[in-house]
Each structure stands twice: as structure tokens, then as C-alpha cells.
N, C-alpha and C positions, 0 to 999 in steps of 0.2 A: 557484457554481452548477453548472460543472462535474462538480466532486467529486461533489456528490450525486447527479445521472448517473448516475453510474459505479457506484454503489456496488448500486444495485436491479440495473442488467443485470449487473455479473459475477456477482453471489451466484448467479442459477440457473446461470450456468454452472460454477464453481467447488461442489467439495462442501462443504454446513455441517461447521462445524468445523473449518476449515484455516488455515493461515494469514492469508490475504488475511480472514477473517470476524473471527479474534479480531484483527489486526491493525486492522482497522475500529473494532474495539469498543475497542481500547485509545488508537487515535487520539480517536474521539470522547470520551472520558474525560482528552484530555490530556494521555497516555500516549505522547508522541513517542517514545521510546527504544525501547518497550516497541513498539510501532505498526512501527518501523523491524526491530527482531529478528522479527518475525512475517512481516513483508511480505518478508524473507531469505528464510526458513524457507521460504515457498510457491516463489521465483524458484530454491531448490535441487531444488525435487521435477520440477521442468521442466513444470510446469505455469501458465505466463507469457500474463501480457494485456498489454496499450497502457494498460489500466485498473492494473493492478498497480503498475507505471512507472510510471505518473503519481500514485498514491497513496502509494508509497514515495518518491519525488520531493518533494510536500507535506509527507509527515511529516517528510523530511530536512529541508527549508526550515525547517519549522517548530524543530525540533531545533537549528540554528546549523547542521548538517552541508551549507554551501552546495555544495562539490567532489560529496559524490554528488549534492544535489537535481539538480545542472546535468547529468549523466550518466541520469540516471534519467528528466529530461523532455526528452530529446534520444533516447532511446530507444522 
């Protein structure tokens, strides 16, 4: 229930089209891998939430990638 939170308040802060959006859109299609290179891609531009973290966090869990998810929801 969380995640979906998160996901309406970043969008106006973050601009459409960036990573944390297709990130989103590649998560909800199942796209863990895909979800995890996008949710990078934004955390390189330095434009960083507790939202971001914690959705790149998820897609890792979800991915097998446990070492970052635990890094990403401690952040």
C-alpha cells in the first residue's frame, strides 16, 4: 500500500519522463531489471527521494537482488 503512496507524490515532483516515471512504468509491467536500470539512471542525475529508495529497494527485492534491496530501504 506504501508503494502506491509514493508513486502519485514523487511524479509531481520529479519531471515526466525520467527515470523514477519509466522506472515505474517498467516495474508495474514486471520489468524488475528494467525498473532497477531506470531507478539508477534517476539516483545518477542527483535528483534523489526516500521515494526513489524505497522503489528501487522493491524492485530489487522483487529482482532476487536482496544485498541492494537492504541498502536502498535503509536509505
Amino acid at each position: 500500500m506504501k508503494f502506491l503512496l509514493l508513486i502519485p507524490m514523487l511524479a509531481v515532483a520529479l519531471h515526466a519522463g525520467d527515470g523514477f516515471t519509466q522506472g515505474n512504468d517498467a516495474f508495474e509491467a514486471g520489468d524488475f531489471s528494467g525498473a532497477i536500470t531506470n531507478y539508477q539512471a534517476q539516483l545518477e542525475t542527483g535528483l534523489t527521494s526516500p521515494a526513489l529508495h524505497f522503489n528501487l529497494a522493491h524492485a530489487s527485492y522483487e529482482a532476487g537482488e536482496l544485498g541492494r534491496s537492504i541498502f536502498h530501504y535503509r536509505r
